[in-house]
C-alpha positions in Angstrom: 114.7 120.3 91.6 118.1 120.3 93.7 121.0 120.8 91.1 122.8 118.6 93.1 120.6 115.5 91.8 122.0 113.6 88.7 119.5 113.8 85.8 120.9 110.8 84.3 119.2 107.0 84.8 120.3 104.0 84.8 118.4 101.0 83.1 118.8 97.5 83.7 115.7 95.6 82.5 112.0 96.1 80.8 113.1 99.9 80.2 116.4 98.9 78.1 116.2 99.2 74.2 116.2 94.9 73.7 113.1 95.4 75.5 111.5 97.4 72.6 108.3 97.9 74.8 106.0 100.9 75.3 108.3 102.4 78.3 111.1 102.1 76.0 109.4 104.8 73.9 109.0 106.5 76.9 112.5 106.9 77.5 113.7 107.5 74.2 111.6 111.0 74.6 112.8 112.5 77.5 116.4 111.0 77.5 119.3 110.6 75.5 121.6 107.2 75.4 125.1 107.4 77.0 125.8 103.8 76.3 126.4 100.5 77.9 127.5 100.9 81.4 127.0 98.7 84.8 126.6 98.7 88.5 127.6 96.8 91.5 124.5 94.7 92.1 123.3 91.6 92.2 120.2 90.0 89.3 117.5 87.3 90.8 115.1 85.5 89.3 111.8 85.5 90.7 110.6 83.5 88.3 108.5 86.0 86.6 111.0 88.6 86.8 114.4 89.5 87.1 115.3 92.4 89.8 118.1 94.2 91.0 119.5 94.7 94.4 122.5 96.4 95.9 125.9 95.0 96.5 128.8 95.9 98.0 130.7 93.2 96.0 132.5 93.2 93.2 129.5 92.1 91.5 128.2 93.7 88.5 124.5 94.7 86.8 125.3 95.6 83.0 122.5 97.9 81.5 122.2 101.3 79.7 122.9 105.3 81.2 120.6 107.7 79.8 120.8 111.6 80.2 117.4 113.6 80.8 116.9 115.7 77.6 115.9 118.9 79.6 116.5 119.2 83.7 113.7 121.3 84.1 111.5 118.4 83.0 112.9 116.0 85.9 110.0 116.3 88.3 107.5 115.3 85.5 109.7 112.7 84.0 111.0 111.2 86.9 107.3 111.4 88.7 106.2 108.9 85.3 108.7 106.2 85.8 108.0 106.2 89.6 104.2 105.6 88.7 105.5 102.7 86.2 108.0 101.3 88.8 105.0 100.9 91.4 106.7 103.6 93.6 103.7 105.5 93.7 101.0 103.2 95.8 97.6 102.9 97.5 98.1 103.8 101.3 98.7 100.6 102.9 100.8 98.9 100.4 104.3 98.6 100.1 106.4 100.1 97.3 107.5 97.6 94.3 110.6 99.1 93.9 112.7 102.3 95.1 114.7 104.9 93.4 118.2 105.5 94.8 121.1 107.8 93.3 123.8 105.0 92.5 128.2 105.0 91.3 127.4 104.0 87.4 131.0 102.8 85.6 130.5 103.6 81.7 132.6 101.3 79.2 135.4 104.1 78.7 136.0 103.3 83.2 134.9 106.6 83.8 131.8 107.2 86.7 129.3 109.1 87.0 125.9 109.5 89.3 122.4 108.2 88.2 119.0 106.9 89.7 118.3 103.1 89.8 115.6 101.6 90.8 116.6 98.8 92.9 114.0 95.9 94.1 112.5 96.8 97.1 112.2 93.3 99.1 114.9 91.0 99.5 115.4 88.5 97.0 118.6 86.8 98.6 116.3 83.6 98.8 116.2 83.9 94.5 118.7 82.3 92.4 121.3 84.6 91.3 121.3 85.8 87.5 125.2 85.0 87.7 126.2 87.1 83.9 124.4 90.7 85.4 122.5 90.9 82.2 118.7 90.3 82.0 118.6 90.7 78.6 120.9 87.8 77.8 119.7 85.6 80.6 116.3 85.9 79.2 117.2 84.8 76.1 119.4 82.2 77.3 116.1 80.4 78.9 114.2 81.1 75.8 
């Protein structure tokens, strides 16, 4: 692994703890929570999912920072939520989503590094989840 690389990931969606769902466990064994935090981004509906894409806007994505338990483990962890973010593919098809190193502001201000994975198609075309928070916006429609 190259020490340079954060070990800490940022969640915005199915792997955040409202989610309560299999991957949450996941991340709950190989990470520790930092807290609320956020990222310039922009949310869009798809209609069956939210997803994430870059911005350079003042725009915001709120979700949670988590810190990798043990660094050594990062290949083998990080290699797991790939599979589950369809980064890992058949040959021929195009990757779901990608993994990108990302400016993550915590609640205190402060900034750090972390991996997102961002949407990996444009979704400009979507409607725009205008509060940043797919947790709340899928209540809100519930």
């Amino acid at each position: 692994m190259d020490s340079e690389k954060p070990t800490q990931l940022f969640v915005y969606s199915s792997l955040r703890k409202g989610f309560h769902q299999g991957a949450y466990q996941y991340i709950t064994q190989h990470f520790t929570p930092l807290g609320n935090a956020k990222v310039k981004g922009v949310l869009r509906d798809l209609g069956n999912q939210p997803v994430a894409n870059p911005s350079n806007e003042e725009i915001f994505i709120k979700g949670e920072l988590y810190a990798l338990h043990n660094p050594g483990d990062f290949s083998w962890v990080f290699g797991q939520l790939d599979e589950y973010e369809g980064l890992i593919t058949e040959a021929g098809e195009h990757p779901l989503y990608r993994r990108e190193i990302v400016t993550v502001q915590k609640e205190d201000g402060s900034k750090t590094d972390a991996w997102i994975y961002w949407y990996n198609k444009d979704a400009s075309n979507f409607p725009m989840i205008p509060s940043g928070d797919v947790i709340e916006y899928i209540q809100s429609k519930k």
